[in-house]
C-alpha positions as CSV (number, residue, x, y, z in Angstrom):
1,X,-25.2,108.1,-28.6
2,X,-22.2,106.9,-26.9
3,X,-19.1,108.5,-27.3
4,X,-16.0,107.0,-29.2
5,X,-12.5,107.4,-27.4
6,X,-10.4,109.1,-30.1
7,X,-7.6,106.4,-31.1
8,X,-9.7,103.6,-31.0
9,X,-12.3,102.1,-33.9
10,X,-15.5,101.3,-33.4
11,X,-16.1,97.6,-33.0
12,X,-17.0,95.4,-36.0
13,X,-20.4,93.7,-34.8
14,X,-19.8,91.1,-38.0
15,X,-16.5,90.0,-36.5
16,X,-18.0,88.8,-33.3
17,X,-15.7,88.2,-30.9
18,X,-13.9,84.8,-29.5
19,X,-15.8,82.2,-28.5
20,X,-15.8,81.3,-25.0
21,X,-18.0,78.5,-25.2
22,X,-20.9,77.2,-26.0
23,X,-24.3,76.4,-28.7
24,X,-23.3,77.6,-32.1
25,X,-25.8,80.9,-32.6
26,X,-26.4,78.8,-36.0
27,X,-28.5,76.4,-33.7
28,X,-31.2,79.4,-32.7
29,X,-31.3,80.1,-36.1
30,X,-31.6,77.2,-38.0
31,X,-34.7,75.5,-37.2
32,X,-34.1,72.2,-38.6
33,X,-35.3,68.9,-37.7
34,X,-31.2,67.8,-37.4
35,X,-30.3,70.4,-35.6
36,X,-33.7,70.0,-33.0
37,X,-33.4,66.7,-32.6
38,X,-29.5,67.0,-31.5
39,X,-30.6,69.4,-28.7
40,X,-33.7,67.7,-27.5
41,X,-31.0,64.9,-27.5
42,X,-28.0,66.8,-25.6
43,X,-30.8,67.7,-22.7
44,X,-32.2,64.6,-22.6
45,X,-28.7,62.7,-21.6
46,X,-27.9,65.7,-19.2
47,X,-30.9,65.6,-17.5
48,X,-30.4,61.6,-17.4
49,X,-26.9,62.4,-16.1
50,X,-28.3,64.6,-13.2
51,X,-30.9,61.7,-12.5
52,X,-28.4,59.3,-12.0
53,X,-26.0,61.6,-9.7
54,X,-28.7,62.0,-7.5
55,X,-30.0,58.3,-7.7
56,X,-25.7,57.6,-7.0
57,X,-25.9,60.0,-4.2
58,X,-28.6,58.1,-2.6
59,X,-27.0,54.7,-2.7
60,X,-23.8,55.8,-1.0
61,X,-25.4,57.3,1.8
62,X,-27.9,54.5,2.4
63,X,-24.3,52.2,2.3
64,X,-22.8,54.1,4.4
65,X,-25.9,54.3,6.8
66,X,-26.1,50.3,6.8
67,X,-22.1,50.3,7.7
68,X,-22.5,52.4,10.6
69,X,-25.5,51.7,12.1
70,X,-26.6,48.4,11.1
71,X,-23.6,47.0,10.4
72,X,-25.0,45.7,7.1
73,X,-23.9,47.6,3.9
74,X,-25.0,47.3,0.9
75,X,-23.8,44.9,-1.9
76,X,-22.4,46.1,-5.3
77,X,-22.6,49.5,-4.3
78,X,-18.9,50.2,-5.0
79,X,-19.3,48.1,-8.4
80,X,-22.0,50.1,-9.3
81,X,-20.0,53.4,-8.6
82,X,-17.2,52.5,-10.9
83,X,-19.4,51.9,-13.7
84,X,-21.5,55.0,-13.0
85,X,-18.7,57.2,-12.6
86,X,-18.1,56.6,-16.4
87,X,-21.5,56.7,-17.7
88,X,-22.3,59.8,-16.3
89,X,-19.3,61.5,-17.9
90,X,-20.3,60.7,-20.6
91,X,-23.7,61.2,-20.5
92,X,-23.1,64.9,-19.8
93,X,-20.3,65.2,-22.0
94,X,-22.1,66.3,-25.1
95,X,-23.9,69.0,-23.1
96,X,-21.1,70.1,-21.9
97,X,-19.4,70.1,-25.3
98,X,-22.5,72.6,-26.3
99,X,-22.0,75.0,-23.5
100,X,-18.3,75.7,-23.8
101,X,-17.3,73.8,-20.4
102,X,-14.7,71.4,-21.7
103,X,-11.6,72.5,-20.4
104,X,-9.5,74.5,-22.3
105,X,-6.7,77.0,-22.5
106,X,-7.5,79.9,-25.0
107,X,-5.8,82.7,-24.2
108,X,-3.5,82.8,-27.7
109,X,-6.8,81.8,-29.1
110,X,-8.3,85.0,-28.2
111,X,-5.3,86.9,-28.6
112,X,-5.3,85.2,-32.5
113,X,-9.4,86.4,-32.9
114,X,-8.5,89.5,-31.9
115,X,-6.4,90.5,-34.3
116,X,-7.3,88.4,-37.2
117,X,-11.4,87.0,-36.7
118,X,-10.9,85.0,-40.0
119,X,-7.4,83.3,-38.4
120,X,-9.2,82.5,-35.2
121,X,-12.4,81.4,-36.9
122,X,-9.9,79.0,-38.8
123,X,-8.4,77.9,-35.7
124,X,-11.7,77.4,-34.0
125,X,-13.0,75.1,-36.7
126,X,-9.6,73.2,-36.1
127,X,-10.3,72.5,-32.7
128,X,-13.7,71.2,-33.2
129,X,-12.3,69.1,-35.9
130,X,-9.6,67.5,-33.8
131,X,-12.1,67.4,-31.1
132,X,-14.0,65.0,-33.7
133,X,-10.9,63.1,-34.5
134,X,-10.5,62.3,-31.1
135,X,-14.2,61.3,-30.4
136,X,-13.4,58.6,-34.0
137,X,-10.4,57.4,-32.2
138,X,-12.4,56.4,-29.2
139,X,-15.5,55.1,-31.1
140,X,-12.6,52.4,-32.8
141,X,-12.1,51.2,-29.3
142,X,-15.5,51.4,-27.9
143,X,-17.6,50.3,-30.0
144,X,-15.8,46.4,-30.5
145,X,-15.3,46.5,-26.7
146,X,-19.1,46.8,-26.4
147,X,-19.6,44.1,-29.0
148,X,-16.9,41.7,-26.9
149,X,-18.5,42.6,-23.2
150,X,-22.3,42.1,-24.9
151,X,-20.8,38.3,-26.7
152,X,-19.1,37.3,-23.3
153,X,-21.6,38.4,-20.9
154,X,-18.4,40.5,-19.5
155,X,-19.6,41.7,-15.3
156,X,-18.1,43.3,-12.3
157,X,-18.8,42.2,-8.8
158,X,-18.5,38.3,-7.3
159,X,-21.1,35.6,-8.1
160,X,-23.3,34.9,-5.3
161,X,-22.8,38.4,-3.5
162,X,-23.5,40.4,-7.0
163,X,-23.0,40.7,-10.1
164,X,-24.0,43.3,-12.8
165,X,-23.5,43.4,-16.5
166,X,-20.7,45.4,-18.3
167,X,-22.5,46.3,-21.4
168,X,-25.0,48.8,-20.5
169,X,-22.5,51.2,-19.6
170,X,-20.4,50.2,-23.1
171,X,-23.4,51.2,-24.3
172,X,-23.9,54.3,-23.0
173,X,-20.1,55.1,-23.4
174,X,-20.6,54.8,-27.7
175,X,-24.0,56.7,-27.3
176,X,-22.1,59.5,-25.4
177,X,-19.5,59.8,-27.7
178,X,-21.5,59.5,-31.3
179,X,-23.9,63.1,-29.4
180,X,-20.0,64.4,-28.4
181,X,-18.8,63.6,-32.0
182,X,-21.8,66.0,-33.7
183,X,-21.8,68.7,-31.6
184,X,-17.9,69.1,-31.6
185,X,-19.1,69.0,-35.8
186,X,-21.7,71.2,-35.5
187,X,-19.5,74.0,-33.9
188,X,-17.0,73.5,-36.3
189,X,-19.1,73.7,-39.4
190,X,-20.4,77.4,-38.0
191,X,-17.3,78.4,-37.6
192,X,-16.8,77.8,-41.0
193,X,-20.2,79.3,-42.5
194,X,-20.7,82.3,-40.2
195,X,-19.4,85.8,-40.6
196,X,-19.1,85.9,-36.6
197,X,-18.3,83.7,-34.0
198,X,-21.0,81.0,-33.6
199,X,-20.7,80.9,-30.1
200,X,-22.3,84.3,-29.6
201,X,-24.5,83.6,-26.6
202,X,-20.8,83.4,-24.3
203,X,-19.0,86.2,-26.3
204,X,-16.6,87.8,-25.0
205,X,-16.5,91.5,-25.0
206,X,-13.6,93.2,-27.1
207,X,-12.2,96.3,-25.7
């Protein structure tokens, strides 16, 4: 049995500590169809977000390839990295929501856990909250900008060189944010249910 330094109290395993990122411990647990489905979901648009780097990654080289040795590059390539440069954000951006890698500076938030678990479990539901707020706010921009490029048959590139279509990635910008929008809802509602942070599987240890 491990000894206790005198001065100091034992750790209380039901506070948890703070969160330093990632899938709510709620989602191991609960094995609802909701709550299967949204990670099934979060993988699949990763994965397609990895896809599409490496499919990206391909088509600059074989530009720059055709440049230099052929003098021939390739036409819509640069159009086609704009547009992919967003997607893919926000593609991954839900996964990333789920594993704690959006960037953020929580040292008072740890501080705050520290001392008061219920306090920081309050201000962790916060930021989720917000974090949904903020996904709404975009939605009410995306979603009639999608609408508008879909109606006009908006496109990037010149006609008879090449030309592709602006909706797709509209699309896949209001897709990304509705997954973003439920998992920032997710970790805020275990915040608020659990005894412990729900973000066990990234705890951070208290000393």
């Amino acid at each position: 049995m491990p000894e206790q330094r005198p001065g100091r109290p034992s750790p209380d395993p039901t506070n948890g500590a703070p969160p330093q990122g990632g899938a709510p411990a709620a989602s191991r647990d609960d094995g609802s169809l909701v709550t299967k489905t949204l990670d099934w979901v979060l993988s699949v648009l990763n994965a397609l977000g990895s896809i599409w780097i490496f499919v990206l990654m391909v088509m600059i080289d074989s530009d720059a390839t055709g440049r230099t040795f052929f003098t021939h590059p390739i036409n819509g390539v640069n159009e086609l990295v704009e547009l992919s440069i967003v997607g893919i954000v926000f593609l991954q951006l839900g996964d990333a929501t789920r594993r704690g890698k959006l960037t953020r500076s929580d040292g008072a938030f740890k501080a705050v856990f520290r001392r008061s678990p219920v306090t920081g479990r309050a201000l962790g539901a916060l930021f989720e909250f917000l974090g949904v707020l903020f996904i709404v706010i975009v939605l009410w921009g995306a979603v009639p900008d999608m609408i508008e490029a879909w109606e006009r048959d908006y496109y990037v590139g010149e006609q008879g060189l090449f030309t592709a279509p602006e909706w797709p990635i509209k699309v896949v910008i209001v897709i990304g944010c509705l997954i973003t929008g439920l998992q920032f809802l997710r970790i805020g509602i275990a915040y608020l249910r659990r005894r412990h942070s729900p973000l066990e599987e990234h705890e951070i240890a208290v000393e």
